[in-house]
N, C-alpha and C positions, 0 to 999 in steps of 0.2 A: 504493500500500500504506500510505505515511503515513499517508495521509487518514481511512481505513476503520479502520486503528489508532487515531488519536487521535477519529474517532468514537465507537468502541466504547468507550474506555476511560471517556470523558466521562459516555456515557449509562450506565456502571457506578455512577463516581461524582457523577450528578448523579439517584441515585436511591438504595432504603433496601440494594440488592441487595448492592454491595459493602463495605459497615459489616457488615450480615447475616451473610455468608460471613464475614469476619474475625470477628467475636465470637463465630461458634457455632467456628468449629477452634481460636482459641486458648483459649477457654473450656472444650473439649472434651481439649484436651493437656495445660492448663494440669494440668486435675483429674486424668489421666491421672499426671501427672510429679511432681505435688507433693501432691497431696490421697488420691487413692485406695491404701490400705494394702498391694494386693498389689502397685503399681506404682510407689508413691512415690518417690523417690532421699534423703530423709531417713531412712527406714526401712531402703533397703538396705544404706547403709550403706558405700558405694564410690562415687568419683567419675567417674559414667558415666550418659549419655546413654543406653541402649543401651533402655528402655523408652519412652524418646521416638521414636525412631527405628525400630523393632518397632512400635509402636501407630498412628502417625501414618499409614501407608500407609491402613488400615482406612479413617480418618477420611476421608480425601484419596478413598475408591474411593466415597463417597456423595456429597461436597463439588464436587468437580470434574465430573462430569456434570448436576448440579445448576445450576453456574455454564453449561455451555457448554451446555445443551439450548434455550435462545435463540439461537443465534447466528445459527444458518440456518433454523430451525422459524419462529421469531417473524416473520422476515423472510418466510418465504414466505406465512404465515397471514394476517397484513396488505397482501402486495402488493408490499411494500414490494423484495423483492429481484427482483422480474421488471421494478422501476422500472429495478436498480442494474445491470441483464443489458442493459440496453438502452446504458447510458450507454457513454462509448467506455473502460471500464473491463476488464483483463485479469481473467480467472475467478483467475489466480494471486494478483495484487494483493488481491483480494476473499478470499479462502482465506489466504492468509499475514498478511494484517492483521489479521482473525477470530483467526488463532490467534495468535499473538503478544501480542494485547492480552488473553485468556483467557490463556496463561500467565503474563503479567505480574501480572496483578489474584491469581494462584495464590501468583506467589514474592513478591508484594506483602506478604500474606498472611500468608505461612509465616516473611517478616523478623525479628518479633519475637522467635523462638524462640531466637533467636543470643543475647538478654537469657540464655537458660537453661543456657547456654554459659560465657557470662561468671558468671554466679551459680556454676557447681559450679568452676569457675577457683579463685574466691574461696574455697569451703566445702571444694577439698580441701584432705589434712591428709601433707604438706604443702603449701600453696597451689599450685595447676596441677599438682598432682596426677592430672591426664584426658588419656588417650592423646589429643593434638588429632587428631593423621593420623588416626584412626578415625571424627572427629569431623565430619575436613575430609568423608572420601570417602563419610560417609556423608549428607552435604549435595549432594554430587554425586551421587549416586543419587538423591535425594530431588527432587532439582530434575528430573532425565531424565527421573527417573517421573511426576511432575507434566506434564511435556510429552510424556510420550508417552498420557496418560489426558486431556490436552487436544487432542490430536491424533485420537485412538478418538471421545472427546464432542463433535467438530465433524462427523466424520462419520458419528457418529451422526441429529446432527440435520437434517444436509442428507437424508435419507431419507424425511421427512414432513414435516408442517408441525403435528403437534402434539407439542408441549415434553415431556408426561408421557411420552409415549411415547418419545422420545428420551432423556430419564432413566433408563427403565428400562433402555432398549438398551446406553446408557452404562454403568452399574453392572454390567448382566449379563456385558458384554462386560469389562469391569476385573478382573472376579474371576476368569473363567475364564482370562483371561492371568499375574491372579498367585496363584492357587489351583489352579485347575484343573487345568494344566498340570504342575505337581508333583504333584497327586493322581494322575493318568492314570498316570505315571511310578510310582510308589508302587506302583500296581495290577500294571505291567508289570512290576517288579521287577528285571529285568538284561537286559540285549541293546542293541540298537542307539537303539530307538525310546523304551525307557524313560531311556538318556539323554540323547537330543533333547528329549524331552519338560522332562525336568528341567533341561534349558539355555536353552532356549526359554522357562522359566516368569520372569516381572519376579520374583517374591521372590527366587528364586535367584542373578540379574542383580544385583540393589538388594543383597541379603547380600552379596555378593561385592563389592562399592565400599565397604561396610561395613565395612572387614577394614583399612582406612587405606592399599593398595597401589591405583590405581586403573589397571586395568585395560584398556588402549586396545580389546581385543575386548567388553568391557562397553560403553563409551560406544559405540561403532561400532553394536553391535547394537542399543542403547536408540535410537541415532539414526537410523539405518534404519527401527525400527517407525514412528517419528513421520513420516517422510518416506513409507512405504506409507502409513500411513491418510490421510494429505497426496493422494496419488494417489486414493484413491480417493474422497475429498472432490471432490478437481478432475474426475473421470469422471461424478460425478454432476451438477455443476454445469453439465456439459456436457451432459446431458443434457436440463435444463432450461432452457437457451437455445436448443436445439434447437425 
C-alpha cells in the first residue's frame, strides 16, 4: 500500500495537476470568504467562518472527482493497471493506497485555509472573538466529506477506463448524497422515510459537526460510507482480475 501511495502522490506532484487543484479551490474560497460582497466576512461583520464552510463543500463536489477520475480510469486506458493485477500485489493495497494519496493531495489542499482561521482570530473585536469548537468540528466534517467524495471518485473511476466519464459519475453521484437526499426528504415531508432521507443526506451529517459538538454517530456514518464505496471499488477490481 506504501508503495502505490507514494506512487500516486509523486506523479501528482511531479506534474501541473496538483498546483492546478490547489490554486483553483483556494482561489475559489479565497474570493468566496474575503472578496465577494454577499459572502465576505469583512462585510459581515462577525467573527465566523460559517461562509467558508457553507460554500466550500460546493467547491470540493467538482474539485475532488476531478482529482480522483485518474486513479483507476487512466490506469486501465493505458494498461497500465492489468500490469499492477498481475504483480503479486493485494487489490486492497492497490484500493487503499489510491485513496489515501487522493485524500491527502485533498487535505493537502484544503491546509491553507487554517491561515483564515488564524486571520479572523486576529480581526475579532475582541481578538479570538470565533466560536473555535464550531471551527474545530467543522474541519472534521470537512475533512470526512473530503474522504468520503474521494472514496465515491475512486469508485467511480474503476467503472471504465474513461476519466470524463468518471467525472461526471463523481459529481452526479456527490450531489445526490448531499443535495438530493434532503431534497427527497423535503418532498416527503414527515414519516419515517422522509427522515432517513434527511439523515442519510452529507449536508445534514457535515451541518451537524458544524455545531462544535462532534458527534461519534456523524463520524461512524461518514466512515462507513467511505468504507462501502471502499467495497465496492475492491468488487470491481475483482472483477477485472478475473
Amino acid at each position: 500500500m506504501l508503495a502505490i501511495f507514494q506512487k500516486e502522490i509523486g506523479s501528482f506532484f511531479n506534474s501541473l495537476i496538483a498546483y492546478i487543484v490547489m490554486a483553483v479551490f483556494l482561489t475559489a474560497v479565497g474570493l468566496i470568504v474575503w472578496v465577494f460582497p454577499d459572502s465576505n466576512i469583512l462585510d459581515y461583520g462577525y467573527a465566523d467562518l460559517g461562509s467558508f464552510f457553507k460554500l466550500a463543500p460546493y467547491v470540493l463536489l467538482f474539485l475532488i472527482p476531478a482529482i480522483t477520475m485518474r486513479s483507476l480510469a487512466e490506469e486501465s486506458r493505458t494498461g497500465t493497471l492489468e500490469l499492477l493485477l498481475t504483480k503479486p500485489l493485494r487489490n486492497r493495497d492497490l484500493i487503499l493506497g489510491k485513496f489515501f494519496a487522493n485524500w491527502a493531495l485533498v487535505l493537502i489542499t484544503i491546509s491553507p485555509t487554517i491561515l483564515y482561521y488564524i486571520s479572523v482570530y486576529q480581526l475579532g473585536n475582541p481578538k479570538g472573538n470565533i466560536d473555535s469548537a464550531a471551527v474545530f468540528g467543522s474541519y472534521i466534517g470537512l475533512i470526512l466529506f473530503c474522504g468520503v467524495l474521494v472514496a465515491m471518485g475512486i469508485w467511480c473511476s474503476s467503472l471504465n477506463d474513461n476519466q470524463i466519464v468518471a467525472f461526471i459519475l463523481g459529481v452526479f453521484l456527490g450531489f445526490i448524497w448531499y443535495i438530493g437526499f434532503g431534497a427527497v426528504s423535503l418532498l416527503l415531508e414527515s414519516g419515517f422515510f422522509a427522515g432517513l432521507f434527511s439523515w442519510m443526506a452529507l449536508d445534514a451529517q457535515y451541518s451537524a459537526l458544524g455545531k462544535g459538538l462532534v458527534d461519534s454517530r456523524n463520524v461512524i456514518y461518514l466512515i462507513s460510507l467511505m468504507v462501502l464505496f471502499l467495497v465496492f471499488t475492491y468488487w470491481q477490481v475483482e472483477k477485472l482480475r478475473k
